[in-house]
N, C-alpha and C positions, 0 to 999 in steps of 0.2 A: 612255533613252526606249523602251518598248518598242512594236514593229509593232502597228499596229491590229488585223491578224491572223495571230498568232503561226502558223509551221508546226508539226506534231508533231514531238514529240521536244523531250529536253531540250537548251535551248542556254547556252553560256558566260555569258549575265545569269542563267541560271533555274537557278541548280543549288543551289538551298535543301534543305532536309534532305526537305520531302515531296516536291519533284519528282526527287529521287536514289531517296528510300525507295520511292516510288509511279509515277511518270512520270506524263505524260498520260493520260488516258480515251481508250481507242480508240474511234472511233465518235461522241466527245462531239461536240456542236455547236461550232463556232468562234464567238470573244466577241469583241467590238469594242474594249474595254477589258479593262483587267489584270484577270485572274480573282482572288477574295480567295483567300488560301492554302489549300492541302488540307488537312483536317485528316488524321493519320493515324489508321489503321484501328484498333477496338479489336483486341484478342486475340480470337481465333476469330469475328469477324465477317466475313461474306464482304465479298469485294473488290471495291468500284462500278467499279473498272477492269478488272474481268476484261472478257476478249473474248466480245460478244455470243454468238460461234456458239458458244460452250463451252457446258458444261452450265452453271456457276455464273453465266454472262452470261443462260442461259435464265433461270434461278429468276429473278435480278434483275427480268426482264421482264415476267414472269410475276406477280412480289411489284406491280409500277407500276401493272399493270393492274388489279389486284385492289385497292390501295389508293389507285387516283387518284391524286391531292396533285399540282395543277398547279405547274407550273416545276421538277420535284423535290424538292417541299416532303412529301414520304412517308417520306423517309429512304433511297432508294435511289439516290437520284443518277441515275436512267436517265431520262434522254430521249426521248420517242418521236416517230416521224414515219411517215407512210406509211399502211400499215394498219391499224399499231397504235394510231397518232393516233385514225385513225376507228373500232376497237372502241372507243378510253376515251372518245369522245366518245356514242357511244351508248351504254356502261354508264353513263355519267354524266348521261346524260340520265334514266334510268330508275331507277338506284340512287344517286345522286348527292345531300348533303345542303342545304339551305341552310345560310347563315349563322346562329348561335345567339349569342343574347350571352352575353359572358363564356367562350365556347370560341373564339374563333378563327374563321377565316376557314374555309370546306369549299364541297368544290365543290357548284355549284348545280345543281338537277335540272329538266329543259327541256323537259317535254312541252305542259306547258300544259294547254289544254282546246282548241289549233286541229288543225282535222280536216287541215290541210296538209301540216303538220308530224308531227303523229303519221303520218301518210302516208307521210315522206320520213323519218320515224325504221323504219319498219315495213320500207318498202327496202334500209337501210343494214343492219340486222340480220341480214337475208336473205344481202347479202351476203357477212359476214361472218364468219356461223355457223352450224353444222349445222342440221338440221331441227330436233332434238331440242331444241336450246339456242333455236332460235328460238320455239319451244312456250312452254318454261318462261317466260321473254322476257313472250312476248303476255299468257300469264296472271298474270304480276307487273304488269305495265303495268295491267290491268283491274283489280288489284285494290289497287294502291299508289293511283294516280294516279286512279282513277275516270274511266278514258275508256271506260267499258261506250256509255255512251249516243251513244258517235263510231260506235259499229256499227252503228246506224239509216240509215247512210249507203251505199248501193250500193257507190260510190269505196272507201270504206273498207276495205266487207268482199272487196271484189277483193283489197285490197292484202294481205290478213292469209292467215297459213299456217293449214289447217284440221286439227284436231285435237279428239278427244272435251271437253276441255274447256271449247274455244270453241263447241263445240255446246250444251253444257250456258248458257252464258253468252247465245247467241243464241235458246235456248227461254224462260230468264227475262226476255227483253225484247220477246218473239211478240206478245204482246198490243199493243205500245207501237209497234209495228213499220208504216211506212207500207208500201202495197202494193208498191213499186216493190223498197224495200229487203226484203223478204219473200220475191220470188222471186232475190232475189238468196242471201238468206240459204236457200234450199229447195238452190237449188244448191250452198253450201258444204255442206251438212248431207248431202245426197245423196253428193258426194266423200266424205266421212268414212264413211258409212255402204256404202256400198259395195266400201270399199277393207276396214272391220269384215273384210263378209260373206265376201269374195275370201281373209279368211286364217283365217277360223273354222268355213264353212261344211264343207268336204271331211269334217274331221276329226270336227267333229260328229256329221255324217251318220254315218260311218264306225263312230264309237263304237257310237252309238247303235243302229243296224241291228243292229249286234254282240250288244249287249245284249237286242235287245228279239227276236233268237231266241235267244238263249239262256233268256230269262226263259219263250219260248214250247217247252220240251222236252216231246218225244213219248215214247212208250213203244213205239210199231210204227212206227218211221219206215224210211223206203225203202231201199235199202242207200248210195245216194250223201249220205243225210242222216244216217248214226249219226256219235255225239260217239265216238268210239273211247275218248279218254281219260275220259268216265266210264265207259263202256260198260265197262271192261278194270278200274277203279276199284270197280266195283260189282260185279265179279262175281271177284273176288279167290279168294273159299274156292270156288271152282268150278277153281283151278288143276290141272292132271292131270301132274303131273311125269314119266309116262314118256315121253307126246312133249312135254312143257317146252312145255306153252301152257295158256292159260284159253279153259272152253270155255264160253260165255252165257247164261243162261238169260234173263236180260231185257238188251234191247238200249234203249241211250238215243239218243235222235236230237236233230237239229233241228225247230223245226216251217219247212216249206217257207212261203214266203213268199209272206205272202197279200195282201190286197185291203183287206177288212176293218180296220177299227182295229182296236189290238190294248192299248191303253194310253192314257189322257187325263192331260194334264196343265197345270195353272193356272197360272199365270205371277201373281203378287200383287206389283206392284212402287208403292213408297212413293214417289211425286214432292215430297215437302218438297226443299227447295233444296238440302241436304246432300246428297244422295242423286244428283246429276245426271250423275256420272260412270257409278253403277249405271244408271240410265234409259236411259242410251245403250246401252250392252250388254246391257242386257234386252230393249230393242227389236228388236234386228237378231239375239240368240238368237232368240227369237219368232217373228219372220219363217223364221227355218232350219226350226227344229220345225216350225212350219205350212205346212214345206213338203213332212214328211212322211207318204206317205198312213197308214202304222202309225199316224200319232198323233193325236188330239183337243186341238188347242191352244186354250187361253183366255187372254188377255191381261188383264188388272185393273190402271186404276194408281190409285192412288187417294191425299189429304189427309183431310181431312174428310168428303170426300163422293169417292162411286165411279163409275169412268167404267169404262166397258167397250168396249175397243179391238179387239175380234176380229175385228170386218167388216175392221179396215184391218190385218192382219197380213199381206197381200198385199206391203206397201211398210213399210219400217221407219220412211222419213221422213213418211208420213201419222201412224203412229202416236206418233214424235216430238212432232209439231205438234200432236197432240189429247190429249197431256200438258201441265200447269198447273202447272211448279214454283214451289216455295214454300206457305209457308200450314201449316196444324196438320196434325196427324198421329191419325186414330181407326181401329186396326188392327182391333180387333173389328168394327166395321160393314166392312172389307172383307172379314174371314174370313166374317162370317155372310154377304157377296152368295156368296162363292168355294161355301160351306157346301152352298148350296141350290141351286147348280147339279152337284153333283157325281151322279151318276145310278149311278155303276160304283165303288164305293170300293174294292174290293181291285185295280181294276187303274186308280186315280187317284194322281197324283204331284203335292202342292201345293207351292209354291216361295215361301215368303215370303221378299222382297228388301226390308227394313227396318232402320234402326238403334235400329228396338223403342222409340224416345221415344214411347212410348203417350200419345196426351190423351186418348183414350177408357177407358172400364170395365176395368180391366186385371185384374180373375177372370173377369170375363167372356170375355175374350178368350183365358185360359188353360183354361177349360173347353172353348172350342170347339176348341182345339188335341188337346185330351184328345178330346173326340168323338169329332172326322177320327182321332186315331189307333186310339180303340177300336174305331172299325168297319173299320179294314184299310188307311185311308189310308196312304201317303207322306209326311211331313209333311219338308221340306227349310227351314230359316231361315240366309239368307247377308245377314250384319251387310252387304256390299257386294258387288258384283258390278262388279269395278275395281280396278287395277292400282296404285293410289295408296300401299297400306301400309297399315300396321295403322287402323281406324275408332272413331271415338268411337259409341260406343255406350252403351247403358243397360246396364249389366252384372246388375242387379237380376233384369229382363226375361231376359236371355239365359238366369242360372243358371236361371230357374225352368221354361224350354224344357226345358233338360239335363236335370232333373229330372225331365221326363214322355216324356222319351228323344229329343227332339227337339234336339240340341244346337246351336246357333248360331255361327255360322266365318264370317269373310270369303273370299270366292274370289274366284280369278283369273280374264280369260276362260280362261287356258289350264287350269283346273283343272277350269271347271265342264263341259265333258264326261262327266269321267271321275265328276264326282257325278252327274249325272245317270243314269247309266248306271247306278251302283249302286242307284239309287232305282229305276230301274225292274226290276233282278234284281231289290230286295228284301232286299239285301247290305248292311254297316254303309260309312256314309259317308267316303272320304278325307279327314276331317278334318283338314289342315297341323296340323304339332306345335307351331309357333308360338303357337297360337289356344286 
């Protein structure tokens, strides 16, 4: 008769050919009754007994969590308890299947639709997992489970980690939004936007400034302002080889750094729903540029119809909240508002942020791109403005960009500096090789 519960190790009743082959599971839980026999391992299948702290006991752990399958119904035989209990009980609340007939039993997925609970799941994730995994997380939950509509809730949106995505997610629900939950939601929005500005702003500036004297070069500039390296560059057949130096006839400079604008540029960003990752980063650019006195910043977002955000480029979150995503998309009536306010075209930089799904005139809309460029414009088209990966886009649309030399790329925040910068030299665009 064997102990209700057995000690580890094999003893003089237990020495069957799998407890000599395998012995106990380190770590296993203790059973109340006789365990049914081990089966033995296949050939080169790893070992449900190795020791957790090993590497082969991590993979095990690693495989439980990844594939559920309560009781060790996964195939790995591992057990969990502790913390790892409570990661699979919140991955399984959120990626976790029902029951299907005719497959078997699968674990079942537990959010529901109660704001409590998704509450006390939003906690447990926090504490669990990095920031990063808590992101991805929130935005599988919104978009598996449909608890967008739990973020009307003050309580809620305290609870939730903020991140451009769930900004995008709480502009699509602005209109639907009681007051209460509103300034709750201006303050997530505000943290995200802020923390943007604190890692894009310096560098921007930075670039930019860079750019927009160099775009601004002199021909008599002061001695503390020559570019030496064109200066030395451009006066090359002037070298005098017995004292080994070039000696200038024209000197290239900086131009000193004025007051005056010196460069305007349009910001055309497309708020259809696809597009909400861009929106957020084109906001909080927006706000950086109009905070430059060199520059003339215009903000445009526009669906079907055009809103013009400029008064609010002071604060990136007013300009958030006076975007409407979702809804059609007619990129020609936003080029022709962009069109007719341009006043300076050779020193205008237009920035179409679209995935070019035209529902308006689309020759029309390729003529005005031909216009702005045959009078001196900058014409700049970025398929997305966000960190996501490659963008579904109308490929149609894009070639026919490329075609009147305007080619269309998705960019990074961390790329689009360095585009900007070229657009306002005047120089051909970093376009990533991937694109």
């Amino acid at each position: 008769m064997p102990e209700p519960h057995p000690a580890p190790g094999p003893t003089p009743d237990k020495q069957g050919p799998a407890a000599t082959a395998e012995g106990p599971r380190i770590g296993a839980p203790t059973r109340s009754a006789s365990p049914a026999p081990t089966p033995a391992p296949r050939p080169g299948a790893p070992d449900p007994g190795t020791d957790p702290a090993s590497p082969g006991g991590e993979r095990l752990r690693r495989w439980r969590l990844v594939l559920g399958g309560e009781g060790g119904g996964d195939g790995t035989g591992q057990a969990l308890g502790g913390d790892d209990a409570g990661m699979d009980r919140a991955l399984a609340a959120l990626y976790g299947r029902s029951e299907e007939p005719g497959r078997g039993t699968r674990r079942k997925a537990g959010l529901g639709g109660s704001a409590p609970q998704v509450a006390r799941w939003l906690g447990d994730v926090r504490t669990y997992f990095p920031t990063t995994v808590v992101q991805v997380m929130q935005r599988d939950a919104i978009d598996r489970l449909g608890i967008a509509s739990l973020l009307l809730e003050p309580e809620m949106l305290a609870a939730v980690e903020p991140d451009v995505h769930l900004v995008g997610t709480l502009l699509s629900l602005a209109k639907a939004m009681p007051d209460e939950a509103r300034e709750t939601a201006r303050t997530v929005v505000r943290q995200v936007t802020d923390d943007l500005e604190r890692k894009l702003a310096a560098r921007t500036r930075a670039t930019l400034t860079g750019a927009l004297d160099r775009a601004a070069r002199v021909q008599r500039p002061r001695h503390r302002d020559i570019d030496w390296d064109r200066t030395i560059r451009a006066n090359l057949k002037h070298y005098v080889p017995e004292h080994r130096t070039v000696v200038p006839e024209r000197l290239v400079g900086y131009a000193r750094a004025a007051r005056s604008v010196r460069k305007e540029v349009v910001l055309a960003i497309d708020q259809s729903g696809s597009m909400a990752a861009s929106v957020v980063y084109a906001s909080v650019f927006g706000a950086v540029l109009a905070s430059m006195r060199s520059l003339a910043t215009r903000l445009v977002a526009f669906d079907t119809a055009v809103v013009d955000l400029t008064d609010q480029l002071s604060d990136p979150v007013d300009v958030l909240f006076g975007t409407q995503l979702g809804g059609g998309t007619d990129i020609n009536r936003a080029l022709a508002y962009c069109q007719q306010r341009i006043t300076r075209p050779a020193d205008t930089v237009v920035v179409l942020i679209s995935d070019l799904y035209e529902g308006g005139i689309r020759q029309e809309m390729l003529k005005r791109v031909a216009a702005m460029k045959a009078s001196g414009v900058q014409f700049v088209a970025l398929l997305a403005l966000s960190d996501e990966g490659a963008p579904a886009y109308d490929r149609e649309h894009a070639a026919a960009l490329a075609a009147l030399g305007a080619p269309a790329f998705a960019c990074t925040p961390e790329l689009f500096p360095e585009v900007m910068a070229a657009a306002l030299e005047g120089r051909p665009l970093p376009v990533p090789a991937a694109t």
